[in-house]
N, C-alpha and C positions, 0 to 999 in steps of 0.2 A: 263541393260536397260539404255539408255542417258536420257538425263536430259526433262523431260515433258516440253508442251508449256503450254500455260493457258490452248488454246483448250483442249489438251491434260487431262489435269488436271479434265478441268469439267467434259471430258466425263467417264471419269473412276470413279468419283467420283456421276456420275449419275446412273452406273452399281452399284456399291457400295449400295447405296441407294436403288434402286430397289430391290437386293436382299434381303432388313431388311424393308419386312411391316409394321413392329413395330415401324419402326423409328431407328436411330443410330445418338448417340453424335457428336458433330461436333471433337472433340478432338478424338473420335475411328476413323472417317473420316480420320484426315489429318493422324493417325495413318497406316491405311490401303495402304493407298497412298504411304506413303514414303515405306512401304515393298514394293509395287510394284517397287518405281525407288528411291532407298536410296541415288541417284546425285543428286534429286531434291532438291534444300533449302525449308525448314520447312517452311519458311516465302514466299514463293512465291505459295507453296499449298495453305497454309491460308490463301493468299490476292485472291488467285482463285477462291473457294468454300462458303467462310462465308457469300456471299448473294447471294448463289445460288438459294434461291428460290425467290431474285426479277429477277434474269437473264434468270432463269425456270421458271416462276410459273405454266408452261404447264407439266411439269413433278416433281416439287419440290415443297413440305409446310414446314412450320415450326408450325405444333402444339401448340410447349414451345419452351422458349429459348433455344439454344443450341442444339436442338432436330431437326435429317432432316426425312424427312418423303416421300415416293412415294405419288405425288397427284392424287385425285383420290379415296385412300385407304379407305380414311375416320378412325372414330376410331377406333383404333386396338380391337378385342374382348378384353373382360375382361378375365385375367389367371386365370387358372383354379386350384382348389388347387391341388397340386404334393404330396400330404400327408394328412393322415387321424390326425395329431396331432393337440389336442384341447391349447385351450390359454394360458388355467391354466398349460397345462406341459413347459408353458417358465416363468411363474412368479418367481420361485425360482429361474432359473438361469440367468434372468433379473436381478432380486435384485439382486444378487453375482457379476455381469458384473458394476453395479451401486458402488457397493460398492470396489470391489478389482479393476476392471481393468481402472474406471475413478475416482474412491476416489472422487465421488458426496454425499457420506452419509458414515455413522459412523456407524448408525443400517438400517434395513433395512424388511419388512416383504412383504409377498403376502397377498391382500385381496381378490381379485374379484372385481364382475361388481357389484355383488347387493348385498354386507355384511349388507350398510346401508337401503335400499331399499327408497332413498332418488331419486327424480327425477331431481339430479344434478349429482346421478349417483359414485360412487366411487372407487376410480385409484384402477387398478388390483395390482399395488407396489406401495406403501407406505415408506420412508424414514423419516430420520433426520441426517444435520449435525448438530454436538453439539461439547460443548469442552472437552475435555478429561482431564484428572488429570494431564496429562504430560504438558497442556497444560500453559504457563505462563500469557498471557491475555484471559481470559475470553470472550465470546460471546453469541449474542442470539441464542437460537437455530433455525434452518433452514428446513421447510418440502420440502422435495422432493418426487413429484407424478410421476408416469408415464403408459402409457395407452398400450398396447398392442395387435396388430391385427394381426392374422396369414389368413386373409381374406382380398387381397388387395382392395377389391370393397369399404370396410368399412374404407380407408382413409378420409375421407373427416368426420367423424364420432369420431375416434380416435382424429383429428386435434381438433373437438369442444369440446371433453372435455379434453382435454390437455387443452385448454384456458380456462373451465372453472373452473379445477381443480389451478387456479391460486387466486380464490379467496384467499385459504389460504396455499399456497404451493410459495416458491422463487421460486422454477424451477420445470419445469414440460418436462417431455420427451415421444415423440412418439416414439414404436417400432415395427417398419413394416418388415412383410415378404418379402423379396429380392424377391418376384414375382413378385410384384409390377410392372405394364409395366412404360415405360420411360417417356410417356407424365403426368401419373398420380404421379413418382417420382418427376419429374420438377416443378408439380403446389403444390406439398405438400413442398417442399423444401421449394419453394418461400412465403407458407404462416409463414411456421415455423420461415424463416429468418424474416420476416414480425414483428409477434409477438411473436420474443424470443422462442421461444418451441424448444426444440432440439431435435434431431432426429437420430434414430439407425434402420440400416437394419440388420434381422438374416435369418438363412436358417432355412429350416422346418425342421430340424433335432433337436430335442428335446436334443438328447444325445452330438452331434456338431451343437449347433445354428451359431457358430463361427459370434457373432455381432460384427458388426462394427460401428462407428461414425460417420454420417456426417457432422452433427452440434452439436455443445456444446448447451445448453441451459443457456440462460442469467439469471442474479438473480433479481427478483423485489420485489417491499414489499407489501407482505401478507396483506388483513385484518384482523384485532387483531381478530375482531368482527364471521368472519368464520375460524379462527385461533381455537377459544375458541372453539365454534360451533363441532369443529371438534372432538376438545379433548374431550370434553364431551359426546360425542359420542361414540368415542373410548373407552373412562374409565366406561361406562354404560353397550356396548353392546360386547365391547372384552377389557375386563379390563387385559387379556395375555398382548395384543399386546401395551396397553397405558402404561403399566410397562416398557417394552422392549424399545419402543421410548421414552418414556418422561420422565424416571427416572431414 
């Protein structure tokens, strides 16, 4: 195929679109394009398309950033879950994914939603970095939380206590089911970026959640005061697991 004109560009680029109610990335866009005409420059796709929906707004929304949408559609249903697998069968291999394949913590355990039955609520994984004997300078040690939803409607839920699990946690991490539709990834990203929280998408497969990364999560400082809070907690009502992390 020869080289697209602009025209050209939009209207395939409006087919495109059409076909993905859900909405599709602007980057899967110029993607799809260039398969159709691989002569076109990459740079003249993307100066085509990227406001397409002020040049459409009679066929084109933009939702979220980055995100093109049929107008019209309105918002996509919410996904449906694709598997009957409950939370708690990714908390172990969340904490493993924490600890081997981003080296965010040193120990690492699963608690659940209600071990404390505190209505701040507590991180289904639980962490600590600390320093190790090999270690030559010393440090403080470091809690790392993290919240886990295998129910994408319940973003927006993971996201608050991911933040408020920051009272006494450096880093705190959302881990969202990969069904998650695209408009509701977009504004969870953006809060995550927002406030430090990082963020992991996994498949519903318990046995291959195969997570990935999107965001790192930033380090901030803990209050001492639900630091302690914590600990006492833990060494009262699961004195296993405050051995394992704290000593």
């Amino acid at each position: 195929m020869a080289k697209l004109s602009v025209k050209d560009i939009q209207a395939e680029a409006l087919k495109i679109i059409q076909a993905h109610p859900g909405g599709i990335r602007y980057s899967d866009l110029i993607s799809k394009i260039l398969e159709l005409s691989p002569e076109t420059p990459r740079n003249t796709v993307g100066g085509s398309v990227w406001n397409l929906d002020a040049v459409r707004p009679d066929a084109v929304r933009k939702p979220s950033r980055g995100l093109f949408q049929p107008f019209g559609v309105g918002q996509p249903p919410e996904p449906k879950q694709v598997s009957k697998a409950k939370e708690e069968d990714f908390y172990e291999s969340f904490g493993g994914w924490l600890k081997n394949e981003l080296d965010e913590v040193t120990d690492v355990v699963a608690l659940g939603g209600a071990s404390f039955r505190t209505k701040w609520g507590t991180p289904d994984v639980l962490g600590v970095y600390k320093p190790l004997a090999s270690n030559l300078i010393k440090f403080q040690v470091e809690i790392v939380s993290a919240e886990v939803k295998t129910n994408p409607v319940e973003a927006i839920t993971a996201f608050g206590q991911a933040v408020a699990y920051r009272l006494f946690s450096a880093k705190t991490y959302v881990a969202m089911a990969a069904s998650i539709s695209e408009d509701d990834l977009s504004r969870l990203e953006s809060l995550c970026m927002l406030f430090g929280v990082g963020l992991a998408l996994f498949d519903l497969n318990p046995k291959v959640p195969n997570y990935r990364i999107r965001m790192r999560a930033q380090r901030f400082s803990a209050d001492m005061f639900y630091v302690n809070e914590l600990a006492d907690r833990l060494k009262t009502q699961e004195p296993e697991t405050f051995e394992k992390l704290f000593r």
